[in-house]
C-alpha positions as CSV (number, residue, x, y, z in Angstrom):
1,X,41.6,18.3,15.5
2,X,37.7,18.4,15.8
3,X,36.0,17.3,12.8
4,X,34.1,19.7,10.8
5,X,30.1,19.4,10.4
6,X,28.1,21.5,8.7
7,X,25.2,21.3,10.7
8,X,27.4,23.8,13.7
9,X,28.9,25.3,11.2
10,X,25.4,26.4,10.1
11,X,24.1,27.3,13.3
12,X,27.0,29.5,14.2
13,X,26.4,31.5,11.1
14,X,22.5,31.7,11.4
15,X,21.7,30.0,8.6
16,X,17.7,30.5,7.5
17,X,15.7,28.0,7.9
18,X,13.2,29.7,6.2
19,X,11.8,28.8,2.2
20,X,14.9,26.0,2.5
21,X,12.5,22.5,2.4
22,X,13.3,20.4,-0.5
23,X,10.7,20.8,-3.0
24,X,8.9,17.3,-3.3
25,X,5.4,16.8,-3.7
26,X,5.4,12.7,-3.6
27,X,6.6,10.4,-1.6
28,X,7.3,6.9,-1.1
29,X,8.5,5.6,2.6
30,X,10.0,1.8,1.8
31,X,10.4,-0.1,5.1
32,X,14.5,-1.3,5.1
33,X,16.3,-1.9,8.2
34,X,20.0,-1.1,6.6
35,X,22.4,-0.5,6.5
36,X,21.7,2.1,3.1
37,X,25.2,3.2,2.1
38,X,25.9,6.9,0.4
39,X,23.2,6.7,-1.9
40,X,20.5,4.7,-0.2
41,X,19.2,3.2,-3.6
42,X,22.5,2.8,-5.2
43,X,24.2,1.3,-1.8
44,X,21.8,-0.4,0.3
45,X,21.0,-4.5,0.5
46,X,18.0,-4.7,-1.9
47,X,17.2,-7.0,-4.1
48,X,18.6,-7.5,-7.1
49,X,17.5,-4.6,-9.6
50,X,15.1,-3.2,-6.8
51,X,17.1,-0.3,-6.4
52,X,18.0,0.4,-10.0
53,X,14.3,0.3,-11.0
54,X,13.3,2.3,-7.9
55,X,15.8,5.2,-9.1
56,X,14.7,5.1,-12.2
57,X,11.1,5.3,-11.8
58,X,11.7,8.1,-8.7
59,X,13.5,10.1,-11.8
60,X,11.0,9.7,-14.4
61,X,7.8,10.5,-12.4
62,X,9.0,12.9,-9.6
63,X,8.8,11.1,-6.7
64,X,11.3,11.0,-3.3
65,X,11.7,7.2,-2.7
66,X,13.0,7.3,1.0
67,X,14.2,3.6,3.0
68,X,12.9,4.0,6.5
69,X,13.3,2.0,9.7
70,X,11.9,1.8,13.1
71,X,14.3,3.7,15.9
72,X,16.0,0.8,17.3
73,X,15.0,-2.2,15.4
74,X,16.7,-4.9,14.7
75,X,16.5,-7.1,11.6
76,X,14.2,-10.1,12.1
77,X,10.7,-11.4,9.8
78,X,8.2,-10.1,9.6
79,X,6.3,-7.8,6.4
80,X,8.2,-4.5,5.0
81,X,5.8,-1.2,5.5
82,X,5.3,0.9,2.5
83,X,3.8,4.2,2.3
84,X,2.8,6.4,-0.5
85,X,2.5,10.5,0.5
86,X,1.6,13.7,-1.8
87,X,1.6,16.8,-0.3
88,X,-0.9,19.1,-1.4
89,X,-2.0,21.8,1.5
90,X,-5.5,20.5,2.7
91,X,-6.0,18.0,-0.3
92,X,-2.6,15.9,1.2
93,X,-3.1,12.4,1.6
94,X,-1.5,9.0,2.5
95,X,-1.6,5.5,1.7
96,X,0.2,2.2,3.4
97,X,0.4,-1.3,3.2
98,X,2.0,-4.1,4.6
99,X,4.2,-5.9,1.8
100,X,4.9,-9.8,1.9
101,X,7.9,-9.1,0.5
102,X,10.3,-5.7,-0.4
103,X,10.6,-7.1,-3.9
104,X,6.7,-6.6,-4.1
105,X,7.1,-2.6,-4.1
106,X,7.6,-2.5,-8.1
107,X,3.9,-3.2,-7.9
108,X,3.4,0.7,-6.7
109,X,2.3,2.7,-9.1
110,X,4.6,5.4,-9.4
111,X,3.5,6.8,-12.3
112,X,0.1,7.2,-10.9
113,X,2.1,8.5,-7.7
114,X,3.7,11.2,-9.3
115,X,0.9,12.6,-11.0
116,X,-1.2,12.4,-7.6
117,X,-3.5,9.6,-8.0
118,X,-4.1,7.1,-5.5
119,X,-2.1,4.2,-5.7
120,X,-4.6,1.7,-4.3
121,X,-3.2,1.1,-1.1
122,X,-5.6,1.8,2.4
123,X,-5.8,5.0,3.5
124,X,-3.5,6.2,6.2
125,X,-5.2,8.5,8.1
126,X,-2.3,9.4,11.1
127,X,0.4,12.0,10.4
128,X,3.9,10.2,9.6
129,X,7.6,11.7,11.5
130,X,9.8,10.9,9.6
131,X,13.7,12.2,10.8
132,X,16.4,11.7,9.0
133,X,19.2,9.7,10.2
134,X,21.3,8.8,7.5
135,X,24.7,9.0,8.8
136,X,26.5,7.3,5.4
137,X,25.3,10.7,3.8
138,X,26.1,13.0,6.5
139,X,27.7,12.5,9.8
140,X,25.0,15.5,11.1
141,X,22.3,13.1,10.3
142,X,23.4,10.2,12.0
143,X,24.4,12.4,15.5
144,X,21.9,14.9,15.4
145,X,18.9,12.8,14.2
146,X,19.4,9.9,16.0
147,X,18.7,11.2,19.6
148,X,15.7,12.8,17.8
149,X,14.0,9.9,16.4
150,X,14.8,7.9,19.6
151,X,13.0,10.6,21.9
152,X,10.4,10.8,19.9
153,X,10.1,6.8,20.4
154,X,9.7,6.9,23.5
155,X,6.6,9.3,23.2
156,X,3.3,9.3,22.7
157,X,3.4,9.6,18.7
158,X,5.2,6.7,18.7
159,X,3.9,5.1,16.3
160,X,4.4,7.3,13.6
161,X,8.1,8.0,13.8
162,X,10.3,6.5,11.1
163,X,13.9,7.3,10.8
164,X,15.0,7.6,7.0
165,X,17.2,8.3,4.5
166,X,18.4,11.6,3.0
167,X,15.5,14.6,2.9
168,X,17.5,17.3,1.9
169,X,19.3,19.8,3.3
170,X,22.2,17.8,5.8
171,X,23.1,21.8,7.5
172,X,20.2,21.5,9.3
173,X,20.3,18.3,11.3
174,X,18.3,17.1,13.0
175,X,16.1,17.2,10.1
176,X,12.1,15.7,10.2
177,X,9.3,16.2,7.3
178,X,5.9,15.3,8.6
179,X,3.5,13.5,5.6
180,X,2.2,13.5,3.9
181,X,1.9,17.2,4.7
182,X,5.1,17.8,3.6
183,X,5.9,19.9,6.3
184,X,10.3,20.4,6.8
185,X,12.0,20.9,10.2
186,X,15.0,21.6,10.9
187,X,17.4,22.5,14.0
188,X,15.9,19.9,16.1
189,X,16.8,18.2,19.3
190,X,15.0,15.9,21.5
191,X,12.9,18.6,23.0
192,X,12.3,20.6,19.9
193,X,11.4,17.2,18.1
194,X,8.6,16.8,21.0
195,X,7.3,20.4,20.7
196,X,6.7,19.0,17.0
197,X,4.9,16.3,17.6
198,X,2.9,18.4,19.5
199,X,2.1,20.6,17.4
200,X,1.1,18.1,14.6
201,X,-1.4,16.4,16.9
202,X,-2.8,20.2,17.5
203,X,-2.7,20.8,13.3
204,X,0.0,23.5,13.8
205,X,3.3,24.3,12.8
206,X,6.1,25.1,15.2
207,X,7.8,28.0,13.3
208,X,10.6,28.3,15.3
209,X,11.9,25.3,13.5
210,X,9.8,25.0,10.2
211,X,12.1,25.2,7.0
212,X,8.9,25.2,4.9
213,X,5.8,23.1,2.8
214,X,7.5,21.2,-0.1
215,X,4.7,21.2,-2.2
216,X,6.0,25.0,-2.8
217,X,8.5,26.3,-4.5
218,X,11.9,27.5,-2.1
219,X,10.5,31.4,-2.4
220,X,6.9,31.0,-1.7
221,X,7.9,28.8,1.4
222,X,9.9,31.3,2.7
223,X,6.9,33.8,2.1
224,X,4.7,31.5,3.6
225,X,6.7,31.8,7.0
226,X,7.2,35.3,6.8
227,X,3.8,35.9,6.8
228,X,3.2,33.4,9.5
229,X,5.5,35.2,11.6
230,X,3.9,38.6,11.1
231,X,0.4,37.7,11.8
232,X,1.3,34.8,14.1
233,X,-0.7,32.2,12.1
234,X,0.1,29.0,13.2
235,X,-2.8,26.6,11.8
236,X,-1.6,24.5,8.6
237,X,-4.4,26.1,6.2
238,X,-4.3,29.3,7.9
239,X,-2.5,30.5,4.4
240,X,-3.3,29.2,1.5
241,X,-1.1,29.6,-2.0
242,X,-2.6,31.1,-4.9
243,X,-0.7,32.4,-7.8
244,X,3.1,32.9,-8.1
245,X,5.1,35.3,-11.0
246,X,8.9,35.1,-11.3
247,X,11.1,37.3,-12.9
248,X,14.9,37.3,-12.9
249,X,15.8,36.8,-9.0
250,X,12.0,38.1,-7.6
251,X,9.0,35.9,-7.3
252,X,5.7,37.1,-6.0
253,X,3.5,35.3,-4.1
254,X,-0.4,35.5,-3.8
255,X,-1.9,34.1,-0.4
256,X,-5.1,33.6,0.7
257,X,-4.5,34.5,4.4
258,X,-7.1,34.2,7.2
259,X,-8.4,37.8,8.4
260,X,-6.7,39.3,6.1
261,X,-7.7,38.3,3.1
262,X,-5.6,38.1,-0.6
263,X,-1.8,39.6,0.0
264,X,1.4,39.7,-2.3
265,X,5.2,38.9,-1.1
266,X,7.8,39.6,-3.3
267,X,10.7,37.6,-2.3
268,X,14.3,37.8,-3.7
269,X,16.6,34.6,-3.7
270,X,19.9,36.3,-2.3
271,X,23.6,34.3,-2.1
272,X,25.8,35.3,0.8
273,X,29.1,37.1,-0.2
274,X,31.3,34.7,1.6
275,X,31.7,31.1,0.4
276,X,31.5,27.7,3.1
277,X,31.3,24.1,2.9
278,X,27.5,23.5,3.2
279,X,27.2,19.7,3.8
280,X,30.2,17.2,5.6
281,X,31.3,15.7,2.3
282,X,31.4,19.0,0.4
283,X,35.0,18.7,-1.6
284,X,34.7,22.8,-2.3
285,X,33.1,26.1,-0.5
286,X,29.5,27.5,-1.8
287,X,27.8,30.6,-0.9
288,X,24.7,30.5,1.5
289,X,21.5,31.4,-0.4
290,X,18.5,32.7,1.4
291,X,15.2,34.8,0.7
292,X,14.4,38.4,1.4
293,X,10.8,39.6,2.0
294,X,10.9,42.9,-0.1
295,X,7.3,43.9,0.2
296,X,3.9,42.6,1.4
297,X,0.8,44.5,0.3
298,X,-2.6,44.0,-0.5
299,X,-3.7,42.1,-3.8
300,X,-4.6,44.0,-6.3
């Protein structure tokens, strides 16, 4: 009997990737070679108290603490890579440093992190790929991810591909969030994953395959998209967010759009009427939800 995953399972039903990115504004990347377990803070090899106090301060001040490796690397010395990433449209930025030792990342502020201050580490001027691959969490991860992080290894962003733990979001493997943009993909496979890269070296987004920004809430991504897609705006500031009104299951989104100046979506969060099991590990059947333009018009 074939096993399930949710990632075909997905695809077979046409899942939308549309307004689905997770919705993180900060980041921290924390170099660990594995292996990470379930929970990557809970399970994998840190030192003692490292991942407790990592957990702890990702909870308190908002911030997506992700263990990433090289594709292919094997454990041996060297220093462990840290990056600090907010996503915030044009104003994003990064921050790196090489660490003498893991243990030395509780000096990262992540207060300061979370509220999007720097955190005093140099500037990191080059886009980050970061795929997810974490196969303890979902088997998708592991088999769909894996070929994409090692073809985009052997490319000419190398460099800045990472593979990682958990993003968000396992029914779409292969899964990659370039920072500190905090731009999601999903549905990828070797050749998507290089169209991608591409695209981020051109400062575009490949919409084909973009779940959405998560510096925005799950709505305004998906109205984001949708109005990509109608004016075939492809350019990262191309939109820009302005303000957003929720009420009951509608949320309306003002945008700042270029050539067309200020324009509404309404968007409604809709659940499918059938019930699945969204991830691997899922022990009972949810419905799908998804966003439905219901009007674009003109600011007023």
């Amino acid at each position: 009997m074939t096993a399930f995953r949710c990632a075909a399972a997905s695809r077979a039903r046409g899942d939308e990737l549309a307004g689905t990115a997770s919705t993180v504004r900060s980041f921290l990347l924390l170099e660990h070679l594995g292996p990470w377990g379930v929970d990557a803070l809970r399970d994998a090899r840190l030192p003692d108290g490292l991942g407790a106090h990592l957990q702890e301060q990702a909870r308190r001040h908002r911030v997506r603490v992700l263990l990433v490796r090289r594709p292919g690397r094997r454990a041996g010395a060297g220093p462990t890579r840290v990056v600090a990433a907010r996503a915030a449209g044009p104003a994003s930025w990064a921050e790196g440093a090489d660490l003498d030792r893991i243990d030395d990342v509780r000096d990262v502020d992540l207060a300061a992190l979370g509220a999007g201050r720097s955190v005093g580490l140099e500037p990191q001027g080059d886009p980050v790929l970061a795929v997810c691959t974490h196969g303890r969490h979902d088997a998708c991860c592991a088999e769909l991810g894996r070929p994409v992080a090692s073809a985009l290894a052997d490319g000419p962003q190398a460099a800045a591909v990472w593979e990682t733990s958990h993003v968000g979001g396992d029914r779409f493997a292969g899964n990659l969030v370039v920072l500190p943009r905090g731009l999601y993909y999903g549905g990828l496979d070797p050749d998507s994953a290089h169209e991608v890269a591409a695209a981020t070296a051109r400062g575009e987004v490949l919409l084909e395959f973009f779940r959405g920004r998560s510096d925005l809430p799950m709505a305004v991504q998906a109205a984001d998209v949708a109005l990509r897609r109608e004016h075939g705006l492809l350019g990262l500031d191309d939109l820009r967010p302005g303000v957003v009104q929720v009420a009951d299951d509608l949320t309306t989104a003002r945008f700042a759009v270029v050539g067309h100046g200020e324009v509404d979506v309404v968007v409604r969060r809709v659940l499918g009427a059938d019930l699945h099991r969204l991830t691997c590990s899922a022990v009972r059947d949810s419905a799908v939800p998804r966003h439905e333009v219901i009007e674009v018009r003109g600011a007023s």
